[in-house]
C-alpha positions as CSV (number, residue, x, y, z in Angstrom):
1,X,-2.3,-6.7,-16.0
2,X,0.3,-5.8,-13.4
3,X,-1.9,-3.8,-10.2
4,X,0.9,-3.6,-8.3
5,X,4.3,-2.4,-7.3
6,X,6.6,-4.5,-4.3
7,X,9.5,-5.9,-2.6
8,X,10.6,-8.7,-1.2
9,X,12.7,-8.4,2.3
10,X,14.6,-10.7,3.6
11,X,13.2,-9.7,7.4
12,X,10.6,-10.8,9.8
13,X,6.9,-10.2,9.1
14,X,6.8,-7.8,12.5
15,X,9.4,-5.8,11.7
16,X,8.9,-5.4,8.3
17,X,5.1,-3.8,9.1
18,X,7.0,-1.6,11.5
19,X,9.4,-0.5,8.3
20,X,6.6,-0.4,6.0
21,X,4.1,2.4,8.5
22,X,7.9,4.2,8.9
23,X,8.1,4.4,5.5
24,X,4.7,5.4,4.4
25,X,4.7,8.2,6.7
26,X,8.6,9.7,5.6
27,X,5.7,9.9,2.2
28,X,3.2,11.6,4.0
29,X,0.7,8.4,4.7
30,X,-1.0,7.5,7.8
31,X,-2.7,4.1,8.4
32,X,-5.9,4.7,8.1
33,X,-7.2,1.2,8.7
34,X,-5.3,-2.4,9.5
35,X,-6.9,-5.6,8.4
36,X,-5.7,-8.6,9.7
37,X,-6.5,-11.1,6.9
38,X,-4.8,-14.4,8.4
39,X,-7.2,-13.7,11.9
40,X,-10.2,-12.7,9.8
41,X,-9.7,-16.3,7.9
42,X,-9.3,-18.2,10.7
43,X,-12.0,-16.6,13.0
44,X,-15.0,-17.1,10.1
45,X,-13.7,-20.1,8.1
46,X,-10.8,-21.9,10.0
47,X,-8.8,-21.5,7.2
48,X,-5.0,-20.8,7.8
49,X,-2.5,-18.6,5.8
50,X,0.3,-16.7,6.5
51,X,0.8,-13.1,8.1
52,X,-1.1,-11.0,5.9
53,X,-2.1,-7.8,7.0
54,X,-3.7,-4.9,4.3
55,X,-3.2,-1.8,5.6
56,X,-5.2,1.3,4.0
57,X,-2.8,4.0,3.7
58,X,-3.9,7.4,3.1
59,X,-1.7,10.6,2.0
60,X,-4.5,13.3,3.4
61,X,-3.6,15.8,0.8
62,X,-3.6,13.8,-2.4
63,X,-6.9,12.1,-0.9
64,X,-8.2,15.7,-0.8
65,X,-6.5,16.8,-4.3
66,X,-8.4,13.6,-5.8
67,X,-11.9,13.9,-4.3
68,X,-11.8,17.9,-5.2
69,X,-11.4,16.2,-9.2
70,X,-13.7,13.2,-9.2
71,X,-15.6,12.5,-6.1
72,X,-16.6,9.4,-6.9
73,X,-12.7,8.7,-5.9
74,X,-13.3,7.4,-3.0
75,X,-14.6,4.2,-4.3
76,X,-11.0,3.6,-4.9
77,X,-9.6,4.9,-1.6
78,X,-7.6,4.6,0.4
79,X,-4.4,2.7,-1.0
80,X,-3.9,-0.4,-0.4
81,X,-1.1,-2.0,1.3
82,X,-0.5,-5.3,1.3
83,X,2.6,-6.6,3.7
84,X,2.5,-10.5,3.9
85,X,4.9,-13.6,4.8
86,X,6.4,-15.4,1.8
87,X,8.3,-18.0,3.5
88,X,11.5,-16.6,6.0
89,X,10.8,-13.3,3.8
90,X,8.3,-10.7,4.0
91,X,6.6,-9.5,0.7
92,X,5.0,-5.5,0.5
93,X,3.2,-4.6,-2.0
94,X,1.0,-1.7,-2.9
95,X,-1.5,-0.9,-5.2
96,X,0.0,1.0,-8.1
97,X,-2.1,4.3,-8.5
98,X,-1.9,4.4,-12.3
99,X,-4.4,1.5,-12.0
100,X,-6.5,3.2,-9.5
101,X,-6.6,6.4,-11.7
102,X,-7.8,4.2,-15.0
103,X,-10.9,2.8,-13.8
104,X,-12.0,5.9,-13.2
105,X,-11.8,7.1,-16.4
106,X,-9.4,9.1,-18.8
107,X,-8.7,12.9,-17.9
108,X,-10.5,13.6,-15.0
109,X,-8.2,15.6,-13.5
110,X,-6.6,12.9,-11.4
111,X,-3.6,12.2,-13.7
112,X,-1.2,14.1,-11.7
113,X,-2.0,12.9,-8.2
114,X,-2.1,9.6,-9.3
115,X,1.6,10.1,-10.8
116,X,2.6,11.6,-7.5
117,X,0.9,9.1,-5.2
118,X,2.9,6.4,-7.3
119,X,6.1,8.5,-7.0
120,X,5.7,8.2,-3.3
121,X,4.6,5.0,-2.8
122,X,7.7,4.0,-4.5
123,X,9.7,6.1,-2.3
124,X,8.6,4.4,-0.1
125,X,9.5,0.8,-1.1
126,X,12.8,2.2,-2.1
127,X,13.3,3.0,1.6
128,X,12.7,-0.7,2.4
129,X,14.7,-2.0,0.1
130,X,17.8,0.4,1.1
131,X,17.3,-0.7,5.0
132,X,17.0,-4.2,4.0
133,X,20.7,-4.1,1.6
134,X,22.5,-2.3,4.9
135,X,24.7,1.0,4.7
C-alpha cells in the first residue's frame, strides 16, 4: 500500500525545505509544527541519519471543512511532510490524503476535502518539480 505522494530534487536539503514551506503555502498550508528527526535521534539514542525533518502542514480551511464532518479527524491531522536527504538529492514526500480519509471510514463526509487536500498537495510538488527542471 502506497501512503504517499513525492519528488526527488536534485538540490540541497536547506533549500529544498525553503521550496517545500514556499510551496505549501502558494496551497494555502502553514507549518504548523517542524520535527527535526535526525536531532531527535541523535540527542536520545546517538543514532545518526540524514536530514530529515517532518513538517506538519496544515491548510486551516480544509482542517476546519474536515473536523465540521468527522471530529474525530484530528487524529489524522495535520499532514504530514516529510522532506529528507537521499544522497546529493533531497526527497519530499507527503502523506496522500486518500489514505488519511480511509481509516476513517467510508462516506463520512470527508471525500471531497480529502480530494482537494490531495489536489493541492500535488500542486504543490508539481511546483518543486518545475523549479528544480529550470524555465
Amino acid at each position: 500500500m502506497d501512503y504517499g505522494i513525492g519528488v526527488r530534487l536534485d538540490r540541497p536539503f536547506t533549500q529544498t525545505v525553503e521550496a517545500v514551506t514556499a510551496a505549501l503555502k502558494e496551497q494555502g498550508f502553514g507549518i504548523l509544527t517542524t520535527i527535526d528527526i535526525r536531532a531527535t535521534l541523535r540527542e536520545k539514542i546517538g543514532a545518526e541519519i540524514e536530514d530529515y525533518l517532518i513538517l506538519g502542514a496544515c491548510n486551516p480551511a480544509l482542517a476546519h471543512r474536515a473536523l465540521e464532518a468527522d471530529r474525530r479527524i484530528g487524529l489524522l491531522l495535520p499532514c504530514n511532510v516529510v522532506v529528507r536527504a537521499d544522497g546529493d538529492a533531497t526527497v519530499v514526500e507527503a502523506v496522500d490524503p486518500q489514505t488519511l480519509i480511509a481509516l476513517a471510514g467510508p462516506d463520512g463526509g470527508l471525500d471531497n476535502v480529502a480530494d482537494e487536500a490531495a489536489r493541492r498537495l500535488g500542486a504543490a510538488l508539481d511546483t518543486l518539480r518545475r523549479s528544480a527542471s529550470g524555465p
